[in-house]
C-alpha positions, 0 to 999 in steps of 0.5 A: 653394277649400278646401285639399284641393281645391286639392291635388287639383286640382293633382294632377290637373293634374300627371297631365294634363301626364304623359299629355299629354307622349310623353316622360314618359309613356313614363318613367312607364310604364317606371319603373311596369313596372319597380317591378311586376317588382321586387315580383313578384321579391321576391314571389317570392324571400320565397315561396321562402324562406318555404317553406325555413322550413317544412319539416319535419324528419323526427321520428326525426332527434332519436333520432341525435342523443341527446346533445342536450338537449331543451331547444334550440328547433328550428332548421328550417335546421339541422334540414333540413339534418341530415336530408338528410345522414342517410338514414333507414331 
């Protein structure tokens, strides 16, 4: 037997004495399960903050600030939260 085939099949046999044991299917769906809703929460915990990131700041909102120098990068954090202390006309 090659190398590769004795490796598979020995994963192959480790799955079939998971499947075949109540007790450590039962864990290994639970700790499945568990890892999926971890990354759907972190999924969608990163779409919330992706989303933060992309708004845009209103483009008058520099004409309030004229004593910046316009050669600061635009910070969408700052940014958004000047803008929501500034209402616009």
């Amino acid at each position: 037997m090659t190398n590769w085939v004795a490796i598979r099949f020995h994963e192959i046999s480790l799955s079939l004495e998971i499947l075949s044991d109540p007790a450590k299917r039962t864990y290994v769906d639970t700790r499945l399960e568990t890892d999926r809703k971890r990354k759907e929460k972190y999924a969608q915990s990163d779409k919330k903050r992706k989303d933060m990131i992309d708004v845009r700041p209103c483009p008058s909102l520099s004409s309030h600030f004229p004593s910046l120098p316009a050669s600061l990068p635009p910070n969408p954090h700052v940014d958004f939260l000047l803008s929501a202390l500034i209402i616009l006309p």
